[in-house]
Biotite code that builds the C-alpha atoms (Angstrom):
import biotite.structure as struc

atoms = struc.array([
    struc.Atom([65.861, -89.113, -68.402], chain_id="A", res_id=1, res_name="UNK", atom_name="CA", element="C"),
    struc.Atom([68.689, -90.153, -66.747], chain_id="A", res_id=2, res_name="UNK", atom_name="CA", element="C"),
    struc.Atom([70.066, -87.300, -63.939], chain_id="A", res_id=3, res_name="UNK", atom_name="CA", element="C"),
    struc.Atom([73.486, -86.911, -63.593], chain_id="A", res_id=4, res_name="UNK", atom_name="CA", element="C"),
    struc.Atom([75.843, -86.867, -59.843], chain_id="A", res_id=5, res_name="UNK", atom_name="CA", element="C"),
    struc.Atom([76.360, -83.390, -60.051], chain_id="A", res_id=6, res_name="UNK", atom_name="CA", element="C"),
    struc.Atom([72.916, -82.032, -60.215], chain_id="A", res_id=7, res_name="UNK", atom_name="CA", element="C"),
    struc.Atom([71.632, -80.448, -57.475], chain_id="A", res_id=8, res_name="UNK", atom_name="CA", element="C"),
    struc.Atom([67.352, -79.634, -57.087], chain_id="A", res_id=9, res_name="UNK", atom_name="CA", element="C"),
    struc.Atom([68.360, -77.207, -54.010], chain_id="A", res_id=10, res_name="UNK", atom_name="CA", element="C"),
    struc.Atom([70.194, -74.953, -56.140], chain_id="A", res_id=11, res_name="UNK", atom_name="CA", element="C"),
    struc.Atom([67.397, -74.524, -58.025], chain_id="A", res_id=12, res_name="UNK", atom_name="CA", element="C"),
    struc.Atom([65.666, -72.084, -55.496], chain_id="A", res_id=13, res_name="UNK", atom_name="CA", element="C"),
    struc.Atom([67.506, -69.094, -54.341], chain_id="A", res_id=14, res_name="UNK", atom_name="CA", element="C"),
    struc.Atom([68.130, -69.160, -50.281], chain_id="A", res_id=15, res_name="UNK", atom_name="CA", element="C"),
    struc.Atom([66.146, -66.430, -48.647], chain_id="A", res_id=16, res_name="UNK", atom_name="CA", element="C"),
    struc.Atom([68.615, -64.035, -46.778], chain_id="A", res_id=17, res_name="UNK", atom_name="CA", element="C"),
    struc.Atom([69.400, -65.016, -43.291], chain_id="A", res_id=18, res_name="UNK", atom_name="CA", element="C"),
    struc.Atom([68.171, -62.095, -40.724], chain_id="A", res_id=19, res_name="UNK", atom_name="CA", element="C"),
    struc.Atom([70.440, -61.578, -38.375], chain_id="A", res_id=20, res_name="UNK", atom_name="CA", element="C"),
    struc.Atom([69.698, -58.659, -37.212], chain_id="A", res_id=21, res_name="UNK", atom_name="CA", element="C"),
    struc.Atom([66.385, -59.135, -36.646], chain_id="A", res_id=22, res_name="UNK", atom_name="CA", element="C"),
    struc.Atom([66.844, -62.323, -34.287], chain_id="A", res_id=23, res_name="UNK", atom_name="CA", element="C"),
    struc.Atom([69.491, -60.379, -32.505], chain_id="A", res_id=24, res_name="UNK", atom_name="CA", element="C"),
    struc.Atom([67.098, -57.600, -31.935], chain_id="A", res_id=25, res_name="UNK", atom_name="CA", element="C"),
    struc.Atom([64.528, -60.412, -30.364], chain_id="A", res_id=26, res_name="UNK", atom_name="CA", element="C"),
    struc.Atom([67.090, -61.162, -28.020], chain_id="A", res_id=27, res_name="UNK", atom_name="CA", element="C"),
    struc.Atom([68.177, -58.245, -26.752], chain_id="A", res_id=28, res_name="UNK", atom_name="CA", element="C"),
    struc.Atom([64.744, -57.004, -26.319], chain_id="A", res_id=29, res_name="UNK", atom_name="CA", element="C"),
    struc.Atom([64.303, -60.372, -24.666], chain_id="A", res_id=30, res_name="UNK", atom_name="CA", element="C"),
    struc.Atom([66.554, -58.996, -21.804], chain_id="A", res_id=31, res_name="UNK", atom_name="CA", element="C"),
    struc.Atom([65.391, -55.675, -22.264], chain_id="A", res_id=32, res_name="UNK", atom_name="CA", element="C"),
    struc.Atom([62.289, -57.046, -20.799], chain_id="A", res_id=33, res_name="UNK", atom_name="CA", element="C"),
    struc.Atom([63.792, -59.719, -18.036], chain_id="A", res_id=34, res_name="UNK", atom_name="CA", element="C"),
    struc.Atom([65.586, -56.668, -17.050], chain_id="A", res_id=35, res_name="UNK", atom_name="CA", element="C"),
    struc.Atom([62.010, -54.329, -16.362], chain_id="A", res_id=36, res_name="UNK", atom_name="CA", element="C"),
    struc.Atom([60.530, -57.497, -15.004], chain_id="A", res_id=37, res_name="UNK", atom_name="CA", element="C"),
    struc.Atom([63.507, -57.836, -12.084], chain_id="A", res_id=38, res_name="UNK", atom_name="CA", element="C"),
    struc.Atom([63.227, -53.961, -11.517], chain_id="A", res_id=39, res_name="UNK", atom_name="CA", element="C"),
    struc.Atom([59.530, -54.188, -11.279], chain_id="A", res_id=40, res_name="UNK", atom_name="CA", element="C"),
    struc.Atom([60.061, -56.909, -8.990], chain_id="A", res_id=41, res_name="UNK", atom_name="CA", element="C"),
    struc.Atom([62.534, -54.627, -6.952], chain_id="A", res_id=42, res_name="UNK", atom_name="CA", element="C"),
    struc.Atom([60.529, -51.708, -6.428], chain_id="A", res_id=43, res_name="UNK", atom_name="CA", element="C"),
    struc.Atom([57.176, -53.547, -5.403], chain_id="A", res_id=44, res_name="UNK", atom_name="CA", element="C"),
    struc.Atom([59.215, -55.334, -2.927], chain_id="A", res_id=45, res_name="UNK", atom_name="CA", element="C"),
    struc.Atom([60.559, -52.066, -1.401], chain_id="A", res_id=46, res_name="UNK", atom_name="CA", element="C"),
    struc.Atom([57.272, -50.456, -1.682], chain_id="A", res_id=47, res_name="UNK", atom_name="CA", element="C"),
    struc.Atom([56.012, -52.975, 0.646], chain_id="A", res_id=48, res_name="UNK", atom_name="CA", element="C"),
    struc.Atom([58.916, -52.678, 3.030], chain_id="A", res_id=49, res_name="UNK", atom_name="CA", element="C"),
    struc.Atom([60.719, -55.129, 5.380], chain_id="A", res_id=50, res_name="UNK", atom_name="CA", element="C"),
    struc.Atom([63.016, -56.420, 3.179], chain_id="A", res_id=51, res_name="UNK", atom_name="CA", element="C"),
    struc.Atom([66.945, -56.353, 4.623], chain_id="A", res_id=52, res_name="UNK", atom_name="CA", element="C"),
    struc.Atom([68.613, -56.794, 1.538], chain_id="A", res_id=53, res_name="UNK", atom_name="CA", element="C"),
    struc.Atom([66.564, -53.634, -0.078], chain_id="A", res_id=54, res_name="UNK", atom_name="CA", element="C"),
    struc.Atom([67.116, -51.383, 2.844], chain_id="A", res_id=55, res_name="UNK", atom_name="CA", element="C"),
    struc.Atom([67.512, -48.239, 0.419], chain_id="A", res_id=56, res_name="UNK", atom_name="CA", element="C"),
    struc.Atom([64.458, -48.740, -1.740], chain_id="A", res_id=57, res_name="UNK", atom_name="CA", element="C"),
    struc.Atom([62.594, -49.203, 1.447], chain_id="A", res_id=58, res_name="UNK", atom_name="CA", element="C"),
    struc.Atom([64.008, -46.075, 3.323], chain_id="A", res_id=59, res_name="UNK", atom_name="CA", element="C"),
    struc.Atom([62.936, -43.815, 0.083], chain_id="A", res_id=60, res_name="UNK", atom_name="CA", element="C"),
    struc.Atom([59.526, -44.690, -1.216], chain_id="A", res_id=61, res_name="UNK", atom_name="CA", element="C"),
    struc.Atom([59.667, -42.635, -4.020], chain_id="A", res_id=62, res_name="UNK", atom_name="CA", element="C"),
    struc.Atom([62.828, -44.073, -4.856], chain_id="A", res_id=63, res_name="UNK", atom_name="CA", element="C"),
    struc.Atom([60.922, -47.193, -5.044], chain_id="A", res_id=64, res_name="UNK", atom_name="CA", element="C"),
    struc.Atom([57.972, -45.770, -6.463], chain_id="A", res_id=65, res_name="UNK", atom_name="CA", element="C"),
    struc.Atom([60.679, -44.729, -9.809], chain_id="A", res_id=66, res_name="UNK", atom_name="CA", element="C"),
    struc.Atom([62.557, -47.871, -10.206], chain_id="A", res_id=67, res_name="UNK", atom_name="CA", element="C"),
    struc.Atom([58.970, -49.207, -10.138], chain_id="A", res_id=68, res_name="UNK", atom_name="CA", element="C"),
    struc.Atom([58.120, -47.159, -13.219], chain_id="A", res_id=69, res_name="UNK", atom_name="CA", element="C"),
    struc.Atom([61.364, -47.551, -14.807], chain_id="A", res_id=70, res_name="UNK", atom_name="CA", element="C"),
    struc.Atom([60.842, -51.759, -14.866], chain_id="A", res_id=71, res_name="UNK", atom_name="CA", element="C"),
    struc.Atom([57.233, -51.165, -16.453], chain_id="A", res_id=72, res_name="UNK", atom_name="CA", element="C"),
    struc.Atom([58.231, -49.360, -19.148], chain_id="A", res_id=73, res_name="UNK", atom_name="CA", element="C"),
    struc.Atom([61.521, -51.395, -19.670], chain_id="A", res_id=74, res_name="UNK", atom_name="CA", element="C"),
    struc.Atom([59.312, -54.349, -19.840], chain_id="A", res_id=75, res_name="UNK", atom_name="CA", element="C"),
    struc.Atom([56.760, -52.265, -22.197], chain_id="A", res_id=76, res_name="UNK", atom_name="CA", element="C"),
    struc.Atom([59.555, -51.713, -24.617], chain_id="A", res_id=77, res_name="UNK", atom_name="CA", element="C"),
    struc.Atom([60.781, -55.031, -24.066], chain_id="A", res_id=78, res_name="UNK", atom_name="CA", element="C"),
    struc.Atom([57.504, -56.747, -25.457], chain_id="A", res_id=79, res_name="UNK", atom_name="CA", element="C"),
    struc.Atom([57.591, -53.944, -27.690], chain_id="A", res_id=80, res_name="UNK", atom_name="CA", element="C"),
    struc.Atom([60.518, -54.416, -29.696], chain_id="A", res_id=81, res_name="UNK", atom_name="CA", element="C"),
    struc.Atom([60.123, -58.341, -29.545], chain_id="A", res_id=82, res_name="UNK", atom_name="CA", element="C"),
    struc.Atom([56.614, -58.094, -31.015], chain_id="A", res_id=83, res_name="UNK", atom_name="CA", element="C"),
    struc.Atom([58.228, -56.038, -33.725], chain_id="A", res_id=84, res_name="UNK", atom_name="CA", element="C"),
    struc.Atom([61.481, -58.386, -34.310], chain_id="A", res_id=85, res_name="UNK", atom_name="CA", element="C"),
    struc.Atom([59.352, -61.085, -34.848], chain_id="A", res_id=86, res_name="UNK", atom_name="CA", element="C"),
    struc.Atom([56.989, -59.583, -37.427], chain_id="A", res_id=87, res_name="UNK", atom_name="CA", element="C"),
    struc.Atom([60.356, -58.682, -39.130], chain_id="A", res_id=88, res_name="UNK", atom_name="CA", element="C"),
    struc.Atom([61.814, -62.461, -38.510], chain_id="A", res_id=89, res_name="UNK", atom_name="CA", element="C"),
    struc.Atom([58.231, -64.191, -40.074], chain_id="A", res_id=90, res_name="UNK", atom_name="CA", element="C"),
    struc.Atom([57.993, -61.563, -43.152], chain_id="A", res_id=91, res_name="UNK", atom_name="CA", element="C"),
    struc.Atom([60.780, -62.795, -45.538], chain_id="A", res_id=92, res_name="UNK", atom_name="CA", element="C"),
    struc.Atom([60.606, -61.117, -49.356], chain_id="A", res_id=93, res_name="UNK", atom_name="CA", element="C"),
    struc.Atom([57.128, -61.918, -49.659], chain_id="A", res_id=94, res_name="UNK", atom_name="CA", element="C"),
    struc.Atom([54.369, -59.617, -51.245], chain_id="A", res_id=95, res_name="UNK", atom_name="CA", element="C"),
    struc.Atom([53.864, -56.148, -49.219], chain_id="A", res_id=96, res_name="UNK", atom_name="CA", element="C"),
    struc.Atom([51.233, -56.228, -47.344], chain_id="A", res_id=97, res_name="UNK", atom_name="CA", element="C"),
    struc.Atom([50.258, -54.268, -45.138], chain_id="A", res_id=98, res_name="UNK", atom_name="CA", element="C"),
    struc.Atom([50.714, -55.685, -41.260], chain_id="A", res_id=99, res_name="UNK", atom_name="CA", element="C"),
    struc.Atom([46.716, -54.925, -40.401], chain_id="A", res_id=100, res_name="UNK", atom_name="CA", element="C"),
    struc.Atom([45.607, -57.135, -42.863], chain_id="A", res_id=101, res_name="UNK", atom_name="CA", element="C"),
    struc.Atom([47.687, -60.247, -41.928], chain_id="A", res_id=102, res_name="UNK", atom_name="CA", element="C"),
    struc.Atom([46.785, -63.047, -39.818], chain_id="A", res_id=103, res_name="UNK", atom_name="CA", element="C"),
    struc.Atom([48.026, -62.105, -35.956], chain_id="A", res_id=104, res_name="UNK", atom_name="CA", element="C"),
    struc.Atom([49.970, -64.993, -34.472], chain_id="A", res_id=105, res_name="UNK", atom_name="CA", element="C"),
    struc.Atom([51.756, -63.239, -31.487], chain_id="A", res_id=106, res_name="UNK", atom_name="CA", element="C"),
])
């Protein structure tokens, strides 16, 4: 059979939406957790004192004790939201299954 120049086998198969909004997601909870990682960082280093630059956090311990806290849950829900973006980027309009009974890859 002979195929003529304006056939096209891609068009044949319907594109899968692009997700936007889930790779955006990933990225922003990407800094989400860079950002509880740095404060984490920041109140260890003024719980242990002698640090010029951090001469408030090391004045007020609990200070430092709170932004502590604060970077451990950012990075929680950080690693959090990722984890969920990317179950949302992989699952395209496949069959429903429920997530428990797939394969874990992260």
């Amino acid at each position: 059979m002979k195929l003529s120049d304006s056939f096209d086998a891609k068009r044949l198969r319907s594109r899968p939406p692009r997700n936007w909004t889930a790779r955006l997601s990933a990225g922003l909870s990407v800094l989400i957790a860079t950002l509880g990682i740095l404060l984490m960082m920041a109140g260890f280093a003024g719980l242990l004192g002698n640090y010029a630059a951090l001469a408030e956090l090391n004045a007020n311990r609990p200070l430092a004790a709170t932004v502590l806290g604060g970077g451990v849950l950012l990075l929680w829900l950080g690693v959090w939201l990722w984890r969920r973006s990317r179950i949302r980027l992989r699952r395209g309009r496949e069959l429903n299954i429920a997530p428990h009974l797939m394969k874990k890859h992260d």
